[in-house]
C-alpha positions, 0 to 999 in steps of 0.5 A: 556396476560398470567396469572403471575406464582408464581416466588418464587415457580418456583426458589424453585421448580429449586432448588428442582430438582436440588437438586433431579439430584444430581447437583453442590451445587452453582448451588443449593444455587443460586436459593435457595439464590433468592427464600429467597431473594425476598420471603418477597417483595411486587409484586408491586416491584417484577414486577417493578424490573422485568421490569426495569432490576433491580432485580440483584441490590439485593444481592442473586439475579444473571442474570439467576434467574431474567431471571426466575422470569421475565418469570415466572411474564409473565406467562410462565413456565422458561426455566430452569425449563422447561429443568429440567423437560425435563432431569428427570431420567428414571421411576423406575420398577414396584416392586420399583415404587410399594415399593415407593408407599408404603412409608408413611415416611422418618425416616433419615433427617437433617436440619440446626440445624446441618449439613443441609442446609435447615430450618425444616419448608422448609424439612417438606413443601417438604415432604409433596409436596411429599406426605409423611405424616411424616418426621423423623427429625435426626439431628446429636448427639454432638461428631459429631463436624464436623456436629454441632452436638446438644448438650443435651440442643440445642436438647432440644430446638429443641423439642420445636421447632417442636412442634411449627412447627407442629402445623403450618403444614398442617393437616394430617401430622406431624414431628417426633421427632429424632436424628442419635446418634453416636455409639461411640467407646465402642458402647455406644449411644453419647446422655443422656438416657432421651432425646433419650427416650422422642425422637420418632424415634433413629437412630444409625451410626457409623462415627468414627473409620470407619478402626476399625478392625473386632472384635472390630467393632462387638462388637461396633455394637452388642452394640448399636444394644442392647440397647433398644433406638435404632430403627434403625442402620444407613448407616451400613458399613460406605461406600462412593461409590462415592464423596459426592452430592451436595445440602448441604448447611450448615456448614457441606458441604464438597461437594467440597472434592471428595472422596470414603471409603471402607466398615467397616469390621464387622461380619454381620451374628451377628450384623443382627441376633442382629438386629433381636432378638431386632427388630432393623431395618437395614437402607437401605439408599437411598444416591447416593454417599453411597449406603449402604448396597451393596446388598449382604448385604441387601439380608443377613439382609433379610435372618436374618429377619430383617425389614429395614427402606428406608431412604434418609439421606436428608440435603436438601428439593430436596434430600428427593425424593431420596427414590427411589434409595433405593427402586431400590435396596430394590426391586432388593433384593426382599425386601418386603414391610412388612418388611419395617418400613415406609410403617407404619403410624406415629401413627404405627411407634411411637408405635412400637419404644416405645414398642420395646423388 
């Protein structure tokens, strides 16, 4: 008799992948729901449920993960998760499966203390399944009602927390503490200077006011781009190229609403040659439905001399393989690696936000 696979790790794994190919956010949620469902029971009663057909007598539990769970009990390998892994994507070229390599973290994330669907242990358990040896959690700042942005005391809270998961984490890696502030409107950062000085990595976007016209939103920009928290200017025209993925579990999910937006309209000459003289770092994000920059702008942010962070803005463990969308268009711009900020270790990146111009 074949030896029994781990069901939990393959509903989790389903999840994962699903997550990865961009695939319905009930679909997502059904696995994930099952996973938690069953994570804390005996295996006793785990295989005896399994083996009387009674498992979807547990809320969270349908017929097609308990089909999983009881192939996965009989040691083979769900058929679900067998045609997932069959239907994968096509491999990336060599300079963008090269800058992939390259990457050693992730300095865009969010969890469930805002609009994520996933807790901060399940995002940094499947970075380090990637291989990462850091992940930049960024949840979202308070103006961000919509996302359940953290105020300055639920941030606070947040810090303590990590602490506690890192000490938990496998050696070798490590969550980085973060946000992704709201530039607000006179381009001021939506968060208490203390905090964004205790944080390690400060991401910047604009969420707001998106149809600005163009003089206001330079000048929106530039000053956030100078003020000496920001690392790095997130998602930076704003855009939606397609409607938003699924995978997003949490109080923010609006993957129901199909939708696109036009680029904001900025003078990007001057706010890349901002990000230059302040060393702050253009975010190439990895999100399928926003692709942002387009190229034409990546290429002009590289001819300004500006270092990039390939981010994947991930609100779900499945998500943060997304890298490699960004890789392909970085590399389709001849980005180079040593341009890229989380080609660094921790200990490198940490030092460079703290002694930033």
């Amino acid at each position: 008799m074949a030896r029994a696979r781990d069901p939990i790790a393959d509903l989790r794994r389903i999840a994962f992948l699903l997550e990865r190919a961009n695939e319905a956010t009930y679909r997502v949620r059904a696995f994930r729901s099952a996973a938690k469902a069953l994570a804390g029971m005996p295996a006793t009663e785990l295989t005896e449920r399994a083996g009387n057909g009674t498992l979807t007598e547990l809320a969270g539990v349908g017929d097609v993960t308990a089909r999983c769970v009881a192939e996965s009990l009989a040691g083979e390998e769900p058929v679900y998760l067998r045609r997932l892994v069959a239907t994968e994507g096509s491999d990336l070229d060599a300079e963008a499966t090269a800058l992939r390599a390259a990457l050693r973290g992730d300095c865009h994330t969010h969890s469930d203390w805002s609009d994520g669907g996933s807790p901060i242990e399940e995002m940094a358990l499947a970075a380090v399944e990637l291989g990462h040896e850091y992940l930049v959690l960024t949840d979202h700042s308070p103006r961000l009602t919509v996302a359940r942005g953290l105020t300055a005391s639920r941030l606070r809270q947040q810090l303590d927390h990590v602490a506690k998961v890192n000490a938990a984490l496998p050696e070798g890696f490590r969550i980085l503490t973060g946000i992704e502030v709201d530039i607000l409107a006179d381009g001021s950062l939506d968060q208490d200077d203390d905090l964004l000085a205790r944080l390690d990595v400060v991401v910047g976007s604009v969420h707001s006011g998106l149809k600005d016209e163009r003089s206001k939103m330079t000048r929106r920009m530039l000053k956030a781009v100078a003020n000496p928290h920001l690392d790095i200017l997130g998602h930076v025209t704003g855009r939606m190229v397609s409607s938003r993925p699924a995978g997003v579990t949490g109080p923010g999910d609006r993957g129901h609403r199909a939708r696109t937006r036009a680029e904001s309209d900025f003078d990007a000459d001057a706010v890349f040659a901002a990000c230059a003289e302040h060393d702050t770092a253009v975010e190439i994000n990895s999100r399928p439905e926003r692709q942002d920059p387009p190229k034409r702008l990546i290429r002009r942010a590289l001819e300004a001399g500006c270092r990039f962070a390939i981010n994947t803005d991930a609100h779900a463990p499945g998500q943060l393989d997304w890298q490699r969308f960004g890789c392909e268009r970085a590399a389709l711009c001849g980005v180079p690696a040593d341009r890229v900020i989380n080609t660094w270790s921790a200990e490198q990146l940490v030092a460079w936000t703290q002694n930033r111009p």
